[in-house]
C-alpha positions in Angstrom: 82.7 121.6 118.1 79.1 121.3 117.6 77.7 120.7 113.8 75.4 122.7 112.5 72.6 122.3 110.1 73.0 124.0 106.7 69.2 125.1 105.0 70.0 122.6 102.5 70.1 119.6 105.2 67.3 121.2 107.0 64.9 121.1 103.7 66.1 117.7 102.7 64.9 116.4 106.3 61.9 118.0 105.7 61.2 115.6 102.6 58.4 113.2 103.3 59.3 109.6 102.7 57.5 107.6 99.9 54.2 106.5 101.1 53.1 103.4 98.9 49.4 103.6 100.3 49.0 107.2 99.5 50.5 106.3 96.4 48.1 103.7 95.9 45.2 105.9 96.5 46.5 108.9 93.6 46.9 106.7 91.0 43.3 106.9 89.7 41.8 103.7 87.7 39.7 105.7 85.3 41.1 109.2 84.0 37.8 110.6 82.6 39.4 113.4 81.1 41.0 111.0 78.4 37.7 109.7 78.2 35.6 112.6 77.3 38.5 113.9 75.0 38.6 110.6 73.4 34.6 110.8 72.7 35.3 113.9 71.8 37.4 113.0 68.9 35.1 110.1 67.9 31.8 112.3 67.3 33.6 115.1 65.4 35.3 112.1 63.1 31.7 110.4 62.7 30.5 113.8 61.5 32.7 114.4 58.9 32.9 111.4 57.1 29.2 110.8 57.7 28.9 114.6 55.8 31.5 112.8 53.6 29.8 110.0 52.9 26.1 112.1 51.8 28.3 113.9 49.3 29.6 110.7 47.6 25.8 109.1 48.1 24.1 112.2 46.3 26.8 112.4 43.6 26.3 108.7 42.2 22.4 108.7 42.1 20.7 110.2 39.7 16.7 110.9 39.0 17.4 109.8 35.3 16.3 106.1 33.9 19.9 104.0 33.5 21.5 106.4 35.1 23.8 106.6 38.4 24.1 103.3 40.8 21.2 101.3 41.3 19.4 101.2 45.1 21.1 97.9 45.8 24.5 99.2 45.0 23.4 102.3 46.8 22.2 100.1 50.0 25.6 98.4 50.4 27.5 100.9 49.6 25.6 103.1 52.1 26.1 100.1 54.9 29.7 99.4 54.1 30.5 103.2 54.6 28.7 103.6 58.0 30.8 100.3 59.5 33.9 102.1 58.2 32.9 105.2 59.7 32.2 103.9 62.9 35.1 101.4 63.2 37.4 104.7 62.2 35.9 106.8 64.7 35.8 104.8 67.2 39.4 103.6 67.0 40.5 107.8 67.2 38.5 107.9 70.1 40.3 105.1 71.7 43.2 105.2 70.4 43.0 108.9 72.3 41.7 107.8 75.4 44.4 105.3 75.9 47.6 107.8 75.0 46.1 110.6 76.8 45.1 109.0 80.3 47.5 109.5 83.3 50.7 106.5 84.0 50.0 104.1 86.4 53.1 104.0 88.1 52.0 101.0 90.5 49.4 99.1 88.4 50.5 95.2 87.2 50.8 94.8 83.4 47.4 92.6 83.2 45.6 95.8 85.1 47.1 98.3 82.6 45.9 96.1 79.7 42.2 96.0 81.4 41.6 99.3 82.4 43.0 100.6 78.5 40.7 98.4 77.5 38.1 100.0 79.8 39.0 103.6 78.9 38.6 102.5 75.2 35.2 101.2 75.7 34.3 104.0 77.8 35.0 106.8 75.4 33.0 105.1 72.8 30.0 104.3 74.9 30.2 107.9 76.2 30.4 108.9 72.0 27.7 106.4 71.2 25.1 107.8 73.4 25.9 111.7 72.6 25.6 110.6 69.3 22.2 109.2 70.4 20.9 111.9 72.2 21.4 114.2 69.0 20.2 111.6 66.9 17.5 110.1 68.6 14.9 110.8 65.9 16.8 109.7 63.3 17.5 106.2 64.9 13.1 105.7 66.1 12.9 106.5 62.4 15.1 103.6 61.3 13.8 101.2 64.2 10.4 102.2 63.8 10.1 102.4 59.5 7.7 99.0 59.8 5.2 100.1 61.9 5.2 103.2 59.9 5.2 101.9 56.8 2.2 99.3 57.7 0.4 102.6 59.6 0.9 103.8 56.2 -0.5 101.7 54.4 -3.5 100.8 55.9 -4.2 104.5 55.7 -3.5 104.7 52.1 -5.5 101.6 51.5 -8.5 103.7 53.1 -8.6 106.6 50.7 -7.5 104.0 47.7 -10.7 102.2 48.6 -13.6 105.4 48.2 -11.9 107.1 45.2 -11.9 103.2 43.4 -15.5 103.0 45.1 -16.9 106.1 43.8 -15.3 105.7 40.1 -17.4 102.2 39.6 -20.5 104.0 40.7 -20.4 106.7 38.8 -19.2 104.7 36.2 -22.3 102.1 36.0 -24.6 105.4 36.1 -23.6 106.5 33.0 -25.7 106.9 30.1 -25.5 105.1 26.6 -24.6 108.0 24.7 -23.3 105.3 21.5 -27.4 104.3 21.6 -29.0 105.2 18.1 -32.0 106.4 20.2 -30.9 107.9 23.4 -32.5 105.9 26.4 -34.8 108.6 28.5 -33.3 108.8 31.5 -35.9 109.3 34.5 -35.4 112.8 36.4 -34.6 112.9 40.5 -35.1 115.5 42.9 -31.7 114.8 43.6 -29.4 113.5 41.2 -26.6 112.1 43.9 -29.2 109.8 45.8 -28.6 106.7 43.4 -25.1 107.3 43.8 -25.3 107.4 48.0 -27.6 104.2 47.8 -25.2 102.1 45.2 -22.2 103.4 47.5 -24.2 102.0 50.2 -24.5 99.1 48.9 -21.5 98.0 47.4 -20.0 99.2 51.0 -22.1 96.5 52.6 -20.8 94.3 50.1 -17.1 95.1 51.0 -14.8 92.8 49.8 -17.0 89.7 48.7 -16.1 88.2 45.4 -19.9 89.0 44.1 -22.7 91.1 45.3 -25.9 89.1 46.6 -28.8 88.0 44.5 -31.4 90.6 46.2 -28.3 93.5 45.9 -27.5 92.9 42.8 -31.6 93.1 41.5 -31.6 96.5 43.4 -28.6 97.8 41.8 -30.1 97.3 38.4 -33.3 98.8 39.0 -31.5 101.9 40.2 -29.7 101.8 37.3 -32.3 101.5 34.6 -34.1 104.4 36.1 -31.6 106.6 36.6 -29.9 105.7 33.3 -32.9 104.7 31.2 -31.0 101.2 29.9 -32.6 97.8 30.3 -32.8 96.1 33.2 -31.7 93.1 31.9 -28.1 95.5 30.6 -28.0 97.5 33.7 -28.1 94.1 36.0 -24.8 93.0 33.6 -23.3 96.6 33.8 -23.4 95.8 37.7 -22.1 93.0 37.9 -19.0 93.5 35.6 -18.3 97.2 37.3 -18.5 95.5 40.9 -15.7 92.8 39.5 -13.9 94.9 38.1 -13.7 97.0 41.3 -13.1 94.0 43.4 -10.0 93.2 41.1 -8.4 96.9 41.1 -9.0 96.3 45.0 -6.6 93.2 45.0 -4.2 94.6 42.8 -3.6 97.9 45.1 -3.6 95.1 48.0 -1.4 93.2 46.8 1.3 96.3 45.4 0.9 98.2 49.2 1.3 94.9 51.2 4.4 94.5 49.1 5.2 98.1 49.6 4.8 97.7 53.3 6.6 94.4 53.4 9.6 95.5 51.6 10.0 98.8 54.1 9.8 96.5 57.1 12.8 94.1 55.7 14.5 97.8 55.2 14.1 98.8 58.3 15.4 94.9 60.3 18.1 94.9 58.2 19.4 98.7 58.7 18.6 98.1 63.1 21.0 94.7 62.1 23.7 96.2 60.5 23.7 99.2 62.6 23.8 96.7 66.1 27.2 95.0 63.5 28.8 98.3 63.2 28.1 99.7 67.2 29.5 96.4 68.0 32.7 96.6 65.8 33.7 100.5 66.9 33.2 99.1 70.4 36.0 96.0 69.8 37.8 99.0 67.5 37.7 101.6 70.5 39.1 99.3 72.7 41.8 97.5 70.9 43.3 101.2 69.6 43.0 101.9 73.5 45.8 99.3 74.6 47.7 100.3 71.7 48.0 103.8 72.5 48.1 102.8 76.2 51.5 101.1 75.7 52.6 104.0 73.4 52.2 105.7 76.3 54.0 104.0 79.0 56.4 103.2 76.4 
């Protein structure tokens, strides 16, 4: 008697055998899915607690005189927060990317711990440079606050140096009103011509410690005219005004070279500590990674 197949041996033939190489070639290295999902997760946790963080910032400084934190406190604070922010981030997102990502049924236990370790890093380089894109003003504004603040300056020192330059000329034109005879001043066609010329001159002058002999002569004699003073007072009224501009000079120097050093440190030390906390979310994406890698094979 012959035996015949039943539909359950004819289906169970019909099985393919297990075919390591095919095997080989589905179980994917990289599972960008966890990946994204994982940078995913990072971004929206930098935003909040970067929102966070402005709250707490604007709530402990104050406009009012010994009152609220002082800038130093406010500076480490301010760095302190953004490491935590980024290390906390950064370890969701990789901490996702590793539990999420498919099993690797066939991989060695050293290959599982690398490519964890890879998805980690992945889904916070793929954060980082979202993050960038959205941000990218922001960070040139960090990177580039020296060259702004020296741009800055050297434009400032500009308009400093005609509204100090025009107050001295005006100022060593001005009549001795405290004279028990008013000195007769000698009329002009055009009152602002000594002005021009004395602007003129102390512009040639520029920043030399004392105006020259033949300058200085000139000066006077424009101002004894126009004034009516002696020549001998108007030569001294000169000279004093010109040193006295000279010094106001150096002192706005010296504050907006301080001004503009002081921004540059600022703006080193923020790229620095920003470089410190990248790096740390990148070692924090990664370790979380493996960890929720063997939670996941686990």
């Amino acid at each position: 008697m012959g035996q015949t197949d039943t539909p359950f041996a004819a289906s169970a033939r019909r099985v393919p055998a297990f075919d390591p190489v095919a095997a080989v070639q589905r179980d994917d290295a990289v599972s960008w899915p966890a990946i994204f999902a994982g940078a995913a997760g990072t971004a929206a946790l930098s935003l909040i607690l970067l929102i966070l963080g402005s709250g707490l910032g604007l709530s402990s400084v104050s406009p009012w005189a010994q009152a609220g934190i002082t800038a130093t406190t406010f500076g480490v604070t301010t760095i302190a927060w953004i490491t935590l922010t980024q290390i906390a981030a950064s370890g969701l997102g990789g901490y996702l990317s590793g539990r999420l990502r498919t099993r690797w049924s066939l991989a060695a236990a050293d290959e599982s711990y690398f490519r964890d370790t890879a998805h980690g890093l992945l889904s916070w380089a793929v954060a980082t440079l979202l993050t960038a894109a959205m941000l990218g003003s922001a960070i040139t504004g960090i990177l580039g606050a020296g060259m702004q603040a020296g741009a800055a300056t050297a434009s400032k020192d500009a308009g400093v140096d005609d509204k100090v330059r025009s107050y001295f000329v005006d100022m060593v034109l001005r009549p001795d009103l405290s004279a028990a005879t008013p000195a007769t001043p000698s009329t002009s066609a055009d009152p602002a011509l000594p002005s021009a010329e004395l602007r003129r001159i102390f512009d040639q002058a520029g920043r030399s410690a004392a105006l020259s002999t033949e300058d200085l002569n000139y000066a006077a004699q424009i101002v004894s005219r126009h004034t009516g003073v002696a020549a001998q007072e108007a030569q001294k009224r000169v000279g004093e005004s010109y040193a006295r501009m000279q010094a106001q000079w150096r002192d706005a120097d010296a504050a907006s070279r301080a001004a503009a050093d002081t921004a540059r440190k600022a703006g080193a030390y923020a790229a620095l500590w920003l470089f410190i906390s990248l790096l740390g979310g990148a070692f924090f994406a990664s370790l979380c990674a493996t960890f929720g890698g063997r939670q996941r094979d686990a």
